[in-house]
Each structure stands twice: as structure tokens, then as C-alpha cells.
PADO-185908 format. One record per residue: residue number from 0; residue in one letter; y, z, x of N, C-alpha, C in turn. Coordinates in nm, 3 decimals. Each point is the difference from the previous one (the first is absolute). Layout:
BEGIN
NODE/NUM/a/Y/Z/X/Y/Z/X/Y/Z/X
...
This chain:
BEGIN
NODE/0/x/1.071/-1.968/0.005/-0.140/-0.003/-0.037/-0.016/-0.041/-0.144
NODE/1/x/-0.126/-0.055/0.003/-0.008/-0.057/-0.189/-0.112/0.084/-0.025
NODE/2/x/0.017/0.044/-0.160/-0.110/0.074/-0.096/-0.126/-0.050/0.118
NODE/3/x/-0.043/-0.108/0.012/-0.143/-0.029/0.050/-0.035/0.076/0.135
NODE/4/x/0.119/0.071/0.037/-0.031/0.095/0.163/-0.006/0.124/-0.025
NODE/5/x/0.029/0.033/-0.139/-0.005/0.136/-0.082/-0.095/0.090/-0.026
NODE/6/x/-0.057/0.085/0.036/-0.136/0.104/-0.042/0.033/-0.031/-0.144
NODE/7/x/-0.115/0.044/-0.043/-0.022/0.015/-0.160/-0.079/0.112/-0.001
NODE/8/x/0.024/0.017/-0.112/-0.085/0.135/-0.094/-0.153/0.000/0.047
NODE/9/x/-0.090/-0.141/-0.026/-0.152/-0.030/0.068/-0.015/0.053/0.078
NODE/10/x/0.115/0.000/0.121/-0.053/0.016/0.160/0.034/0.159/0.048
NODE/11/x/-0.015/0.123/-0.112/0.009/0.098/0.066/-0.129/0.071/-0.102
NODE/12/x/-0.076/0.131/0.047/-0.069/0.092/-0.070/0.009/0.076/-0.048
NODE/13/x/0.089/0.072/-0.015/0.094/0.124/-0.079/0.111/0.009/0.000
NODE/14/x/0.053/0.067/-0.131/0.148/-0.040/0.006/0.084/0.176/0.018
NODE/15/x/0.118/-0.004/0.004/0.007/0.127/-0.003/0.158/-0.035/-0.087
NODE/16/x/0.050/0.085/-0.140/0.181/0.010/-0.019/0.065/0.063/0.079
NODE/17/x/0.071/-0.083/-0.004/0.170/0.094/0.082/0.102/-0.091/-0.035
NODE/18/x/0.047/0.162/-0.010/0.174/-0.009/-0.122/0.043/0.048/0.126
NODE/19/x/0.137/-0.123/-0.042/0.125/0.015/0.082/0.105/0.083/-0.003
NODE/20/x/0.063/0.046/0.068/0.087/0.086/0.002/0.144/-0.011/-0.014
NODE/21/x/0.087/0.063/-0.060/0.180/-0.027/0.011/-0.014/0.020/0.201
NODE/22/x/-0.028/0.097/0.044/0.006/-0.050/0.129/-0.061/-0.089/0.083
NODE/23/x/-0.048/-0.105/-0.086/-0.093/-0.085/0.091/0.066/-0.143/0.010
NODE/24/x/0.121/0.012/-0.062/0.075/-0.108/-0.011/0.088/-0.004/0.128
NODE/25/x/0.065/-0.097/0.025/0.095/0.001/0.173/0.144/-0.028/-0.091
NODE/26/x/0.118/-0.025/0.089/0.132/-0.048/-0.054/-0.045/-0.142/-0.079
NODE/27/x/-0.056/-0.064/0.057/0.003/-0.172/-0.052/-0.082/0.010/-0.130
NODE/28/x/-0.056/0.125/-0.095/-0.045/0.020/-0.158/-0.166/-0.056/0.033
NODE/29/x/-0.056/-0.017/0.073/-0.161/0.017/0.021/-0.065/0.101/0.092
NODE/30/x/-0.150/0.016/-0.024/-0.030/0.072/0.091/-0.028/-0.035/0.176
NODE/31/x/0.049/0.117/0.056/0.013/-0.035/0.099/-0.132/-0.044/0.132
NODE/32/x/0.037/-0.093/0.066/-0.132/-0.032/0.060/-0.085/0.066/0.056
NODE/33/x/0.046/0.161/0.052/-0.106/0.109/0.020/-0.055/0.081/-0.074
NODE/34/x/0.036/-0.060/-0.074/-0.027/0.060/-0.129/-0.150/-0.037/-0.043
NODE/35/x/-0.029/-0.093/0.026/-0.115/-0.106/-0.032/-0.094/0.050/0.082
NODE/36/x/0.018/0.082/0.091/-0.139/0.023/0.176/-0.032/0.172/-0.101
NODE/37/x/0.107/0.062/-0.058/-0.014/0.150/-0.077/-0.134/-0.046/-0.121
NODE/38/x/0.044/-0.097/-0.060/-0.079/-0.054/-0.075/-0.122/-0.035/0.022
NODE/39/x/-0.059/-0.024/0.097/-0.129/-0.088/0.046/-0.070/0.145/0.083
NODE/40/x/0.056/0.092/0.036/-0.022/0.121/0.092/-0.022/0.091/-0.197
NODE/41/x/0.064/0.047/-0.049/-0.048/0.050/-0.097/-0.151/-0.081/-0.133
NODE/42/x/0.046/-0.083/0.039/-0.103/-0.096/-0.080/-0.139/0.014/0.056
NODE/43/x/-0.051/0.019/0.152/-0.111/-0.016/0.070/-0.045/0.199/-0.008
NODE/44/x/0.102/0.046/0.055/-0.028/0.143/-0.032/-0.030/0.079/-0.123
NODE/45/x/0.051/-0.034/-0.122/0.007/0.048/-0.095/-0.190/-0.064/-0.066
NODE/46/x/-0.063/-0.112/0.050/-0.086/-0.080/-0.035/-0.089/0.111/0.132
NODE/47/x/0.044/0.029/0.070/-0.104/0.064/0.095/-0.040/0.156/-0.030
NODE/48/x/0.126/0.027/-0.044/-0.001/0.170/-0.065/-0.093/0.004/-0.117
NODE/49/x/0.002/-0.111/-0.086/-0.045/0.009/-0.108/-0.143/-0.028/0.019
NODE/50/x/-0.117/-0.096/0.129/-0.074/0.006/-0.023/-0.045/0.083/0.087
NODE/51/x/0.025/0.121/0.036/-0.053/0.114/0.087/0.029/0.004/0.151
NODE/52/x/0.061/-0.084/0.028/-0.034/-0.057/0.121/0.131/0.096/0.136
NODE/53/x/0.162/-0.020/-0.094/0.058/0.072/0.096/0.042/0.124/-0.078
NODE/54/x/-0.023/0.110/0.118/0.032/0.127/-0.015/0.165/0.008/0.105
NODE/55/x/0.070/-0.015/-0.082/0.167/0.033/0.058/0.052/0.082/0.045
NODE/56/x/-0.070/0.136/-0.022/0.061/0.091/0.102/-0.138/0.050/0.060
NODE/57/x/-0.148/0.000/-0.007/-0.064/0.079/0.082/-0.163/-0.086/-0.025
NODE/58/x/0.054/-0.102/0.043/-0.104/-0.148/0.052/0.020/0.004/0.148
NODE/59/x/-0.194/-0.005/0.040/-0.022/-0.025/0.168/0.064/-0.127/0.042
NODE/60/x/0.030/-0.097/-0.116/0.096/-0.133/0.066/0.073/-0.061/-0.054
NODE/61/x/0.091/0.006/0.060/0.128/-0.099/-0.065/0.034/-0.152/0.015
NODE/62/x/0.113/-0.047/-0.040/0.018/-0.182/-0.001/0.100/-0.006/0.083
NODE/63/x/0.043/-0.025/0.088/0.109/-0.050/0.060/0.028/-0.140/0.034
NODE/64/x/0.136/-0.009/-0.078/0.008/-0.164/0.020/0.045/-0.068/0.120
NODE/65/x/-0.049/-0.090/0.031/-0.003/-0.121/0.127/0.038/-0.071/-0.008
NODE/66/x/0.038/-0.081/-0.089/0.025/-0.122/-0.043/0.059/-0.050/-0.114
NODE/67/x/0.061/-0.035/-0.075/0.027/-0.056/-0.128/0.130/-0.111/0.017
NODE/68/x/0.001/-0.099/-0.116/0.082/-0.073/-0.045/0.014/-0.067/-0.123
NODE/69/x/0.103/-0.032/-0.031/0.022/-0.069/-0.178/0.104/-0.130/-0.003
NODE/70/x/-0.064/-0.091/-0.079/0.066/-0.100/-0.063/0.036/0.016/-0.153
NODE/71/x/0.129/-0.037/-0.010/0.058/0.049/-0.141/0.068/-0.138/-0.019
NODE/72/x/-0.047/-0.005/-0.139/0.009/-0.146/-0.081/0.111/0.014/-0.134
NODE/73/x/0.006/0.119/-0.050/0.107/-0.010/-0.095/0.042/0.182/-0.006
NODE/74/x/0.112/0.004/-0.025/0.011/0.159/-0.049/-0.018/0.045/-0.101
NODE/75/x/-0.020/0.161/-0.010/-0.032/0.059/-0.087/0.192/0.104/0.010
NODE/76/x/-0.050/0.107/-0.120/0.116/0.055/-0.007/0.000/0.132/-0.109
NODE/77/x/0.021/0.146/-0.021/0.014/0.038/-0.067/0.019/0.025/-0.152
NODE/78/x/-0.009/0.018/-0.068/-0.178/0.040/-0.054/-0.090/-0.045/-0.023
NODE/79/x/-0.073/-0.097/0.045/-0.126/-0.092/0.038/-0.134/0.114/0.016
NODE/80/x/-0.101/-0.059/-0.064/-0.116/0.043/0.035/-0.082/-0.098/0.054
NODE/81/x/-0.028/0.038/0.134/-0.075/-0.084/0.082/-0.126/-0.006/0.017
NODE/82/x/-0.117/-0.084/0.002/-0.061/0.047/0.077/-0.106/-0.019/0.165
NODE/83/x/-0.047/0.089/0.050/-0.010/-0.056/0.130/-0.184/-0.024/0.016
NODE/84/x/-0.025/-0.152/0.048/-0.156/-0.031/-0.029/-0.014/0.028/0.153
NODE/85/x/-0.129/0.062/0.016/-0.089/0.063/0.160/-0.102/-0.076/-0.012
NODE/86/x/-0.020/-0.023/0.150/-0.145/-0.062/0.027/-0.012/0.077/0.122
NODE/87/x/-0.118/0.028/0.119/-0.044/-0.003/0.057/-0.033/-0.141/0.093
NODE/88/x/0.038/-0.023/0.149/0.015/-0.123/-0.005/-0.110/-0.014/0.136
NODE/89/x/0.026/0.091/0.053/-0.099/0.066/0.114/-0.048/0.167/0.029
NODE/90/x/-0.135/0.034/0.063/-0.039/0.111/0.013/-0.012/0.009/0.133
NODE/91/x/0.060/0.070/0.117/-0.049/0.011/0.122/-0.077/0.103/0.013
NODE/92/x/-0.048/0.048/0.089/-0.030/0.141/0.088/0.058/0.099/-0.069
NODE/93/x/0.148/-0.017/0.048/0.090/0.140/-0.038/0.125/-0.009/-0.108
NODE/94/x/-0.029/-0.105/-0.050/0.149/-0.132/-0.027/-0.068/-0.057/-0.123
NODE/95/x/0.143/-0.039/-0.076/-0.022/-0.091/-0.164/0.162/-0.070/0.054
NODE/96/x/-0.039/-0.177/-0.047/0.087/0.009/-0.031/0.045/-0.050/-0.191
NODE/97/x/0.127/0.068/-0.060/-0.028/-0.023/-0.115/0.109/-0.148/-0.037
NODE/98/x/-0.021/-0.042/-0.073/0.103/-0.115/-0.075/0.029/0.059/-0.106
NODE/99/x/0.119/-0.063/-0.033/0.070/0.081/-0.119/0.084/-0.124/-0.069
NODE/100/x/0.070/0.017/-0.133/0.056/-0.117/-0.056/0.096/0.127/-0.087
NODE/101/x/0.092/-0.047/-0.024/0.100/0.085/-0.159/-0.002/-0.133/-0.107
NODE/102/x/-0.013/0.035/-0.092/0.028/-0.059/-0.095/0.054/0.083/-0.128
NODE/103/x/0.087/-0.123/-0.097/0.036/0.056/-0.076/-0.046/0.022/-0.170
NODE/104/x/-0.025/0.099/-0.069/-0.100/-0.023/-0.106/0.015/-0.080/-0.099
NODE/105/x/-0.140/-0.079/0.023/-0.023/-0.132/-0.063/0.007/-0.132/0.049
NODE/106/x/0.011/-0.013/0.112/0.029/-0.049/0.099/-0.070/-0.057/0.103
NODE/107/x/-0.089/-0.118/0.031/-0.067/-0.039/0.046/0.037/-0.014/0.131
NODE/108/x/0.107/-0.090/0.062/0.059/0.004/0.149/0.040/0.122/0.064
NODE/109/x/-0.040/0.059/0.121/0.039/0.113/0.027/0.156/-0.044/0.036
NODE/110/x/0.096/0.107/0.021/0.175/-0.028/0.011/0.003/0.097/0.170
NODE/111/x/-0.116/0.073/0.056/0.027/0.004/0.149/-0.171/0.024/0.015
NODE/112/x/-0.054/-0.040/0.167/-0.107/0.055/0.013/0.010/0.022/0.167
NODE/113/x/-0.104/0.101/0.027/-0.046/0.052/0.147/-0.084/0.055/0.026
NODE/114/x/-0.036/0.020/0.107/-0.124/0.098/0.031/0.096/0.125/0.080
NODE/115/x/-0.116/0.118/0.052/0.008/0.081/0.093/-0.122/0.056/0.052
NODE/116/x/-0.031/0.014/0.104/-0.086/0.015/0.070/0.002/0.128/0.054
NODE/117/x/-0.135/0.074/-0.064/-0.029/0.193/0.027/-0.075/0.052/0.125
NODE/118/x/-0.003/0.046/0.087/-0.083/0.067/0.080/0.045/0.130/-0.008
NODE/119/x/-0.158/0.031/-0.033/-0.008/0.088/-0.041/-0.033/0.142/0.123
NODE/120/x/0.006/0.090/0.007/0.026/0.079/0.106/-0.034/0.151/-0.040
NODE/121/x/-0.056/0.090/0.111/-0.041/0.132/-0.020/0.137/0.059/-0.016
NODE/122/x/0.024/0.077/-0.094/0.129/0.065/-0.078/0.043/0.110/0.134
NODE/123/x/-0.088/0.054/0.074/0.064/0.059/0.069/0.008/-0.058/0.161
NODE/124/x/-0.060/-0.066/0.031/-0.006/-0.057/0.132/0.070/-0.124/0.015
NODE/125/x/0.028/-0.092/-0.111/0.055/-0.142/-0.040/-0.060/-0.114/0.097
NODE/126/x/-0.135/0.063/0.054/-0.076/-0.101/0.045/-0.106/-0.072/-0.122
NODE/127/x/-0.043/-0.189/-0.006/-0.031/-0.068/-0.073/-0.151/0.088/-0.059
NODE/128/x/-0.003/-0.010/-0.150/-0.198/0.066/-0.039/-0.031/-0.114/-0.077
NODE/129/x/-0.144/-0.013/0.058/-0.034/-0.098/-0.092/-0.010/-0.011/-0.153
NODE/130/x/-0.013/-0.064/-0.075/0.067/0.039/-0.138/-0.181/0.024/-0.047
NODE/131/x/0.016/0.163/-0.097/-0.143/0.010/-0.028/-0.083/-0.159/-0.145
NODE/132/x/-0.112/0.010/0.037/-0.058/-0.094/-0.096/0.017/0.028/-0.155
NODE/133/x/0.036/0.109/-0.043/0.053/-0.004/-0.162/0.191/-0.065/-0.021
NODE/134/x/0.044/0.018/0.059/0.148/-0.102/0.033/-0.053/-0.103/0.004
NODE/135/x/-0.072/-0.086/0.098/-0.055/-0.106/0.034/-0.037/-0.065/-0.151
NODE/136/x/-0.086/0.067/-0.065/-0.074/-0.030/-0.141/0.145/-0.038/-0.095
NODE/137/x/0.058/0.096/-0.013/0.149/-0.028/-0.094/0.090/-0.103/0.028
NODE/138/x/-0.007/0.010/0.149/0.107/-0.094/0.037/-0.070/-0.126/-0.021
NODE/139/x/-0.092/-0.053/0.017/-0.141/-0.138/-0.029/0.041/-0.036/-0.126
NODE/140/x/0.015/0.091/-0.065/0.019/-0.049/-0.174/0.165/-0.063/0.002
NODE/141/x/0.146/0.034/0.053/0.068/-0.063/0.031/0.025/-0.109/0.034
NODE/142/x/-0.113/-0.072/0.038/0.017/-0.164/0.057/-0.089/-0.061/-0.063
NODE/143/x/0.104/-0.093/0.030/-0.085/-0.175/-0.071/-0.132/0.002/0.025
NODE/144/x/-0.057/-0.085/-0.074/-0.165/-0.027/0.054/-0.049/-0.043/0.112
NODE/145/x/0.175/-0.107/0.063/-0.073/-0.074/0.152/0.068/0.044/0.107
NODE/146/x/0.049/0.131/-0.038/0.021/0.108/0.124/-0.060/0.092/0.039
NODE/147/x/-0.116/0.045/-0.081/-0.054/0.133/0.000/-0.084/0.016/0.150
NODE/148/x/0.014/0.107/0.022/-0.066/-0.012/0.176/-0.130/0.002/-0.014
């Protein structure tokens, strides 16, 4: 792939840091490629905790993932500070899905990107709830201008 197939910094709405770990490295001295899905799963949560939205141990609904995948364009590696840009890319019913990019600071080309896709679900029944309209509002601000539902 060339820089020109690359997310950039523009194409996400919030960013979130994350520092790498001595264990986040594999034998071959970078981090390892699952390493990168930990990353994009803390990046969306930690952005959700923070704007009220998930309650982690005693929230009527939770995220369960469905879906995800990543393209990785260059490695990263111990002690790197990364960071990971979120968008909102769709809003369903019960469902987001998010896009995600890592980049490294200062750094215009992202070095891996992916989405994962949430449905969201009654915490005790793990049947689909529709997502209430104040999520809806937060999550709206996440996306581009010519995605917004």
C-alpha cells in the first residue's frame, strides 16, 4: 500500500494516547498484531467512559463485539507513544460501527487502521436494546459531516 491509501490524522474525531508496553512487543522486537484490536477496544471505551455513556460494571447495556478488522502499514514497538484517532462511521438501531487508525506522535499517516462493530445488548438478558437518544447525540459528534444520520 502507498501513503495515499493511508488514514490521516483529518479523517478521524477524537484522538485518544496509548503507551506501549515491554509486553506489547512479540519475539520479532515490534508490537504484536493483537496487540493493535487491545488498542482500538481501549481507545473507543475509554472515549465512552469518559463521556458518560458506559457504565462497566452496573450499565443496563453493554458492547459486544461482532465484527472487527485491521490493516497495518508499518510497526510500532516499545516505548512508543501512540496515538489512536476514533470516528464513528455508522449508527444503527442497536449497533455503531467505529473506525479507528494508530498513529504515531506527530505523525500524519496512520502505521495500522480498523474498525469494530458494537451491538449493544441488555447486560442481563444479552438480547439487542436500542441505543438510548443521549448515546445517539455523542456518538453524532464522532462522525464526519457526510455521515451523520
Amino acid at each position: 500500500m502507498t501513503d495515499r491509501s493511508r488514514a490521516t490524522r483529518a479523517d478521524f474525531a477524537v484522538f485518544e494516547p496509548i503507551e506501549t508496553r515491554w509486553a506489547d512487543n512479540d519475539a520479532y522486537g515490534h508490537v504484536n498484531n493483537v496487540v493493535y484490536y487491545a488498542f482500538f477496544d481501549t481507545a473507543v471505551n475509554r472515549r465512552l467512559a469518559r463521556a458518560g455513556l458506559l457504565d462497566i460494571t452496573g450499565g443496563a447495556m453493554i458492547g459486544l463485539v461482532v465484527e472487527t478488522g485491521c490493516r497495518y502499514h508499518a510497526s510500532a514497538a516499545f516505548p512508543e507513544m501512540l496515538e489512536a484517532g476514533l470516528k464513528v462511521a455508522r449508527i444503527g438501531t442497536s449497533s455503531v460501527r467505529y473506525e479507528l487508525a494508530i498513529f504515531r506522535a506527530g505523525e500524519d499517516a496512520a502505521i495500522a487502521e480498523g474498525f469494530f462493530v458494537h451491538v449493544y445488548v441488555d447486560r442481563g438478558t444479552r438480547r439487542p436494546t436500542p441505543l438510548p437518544e443521549h448515546w445517539r447525540a455523542v456518538l453524532a459528534e464522532w462522525m464526519p459531516a457526510e455521515s451523520e444520520p
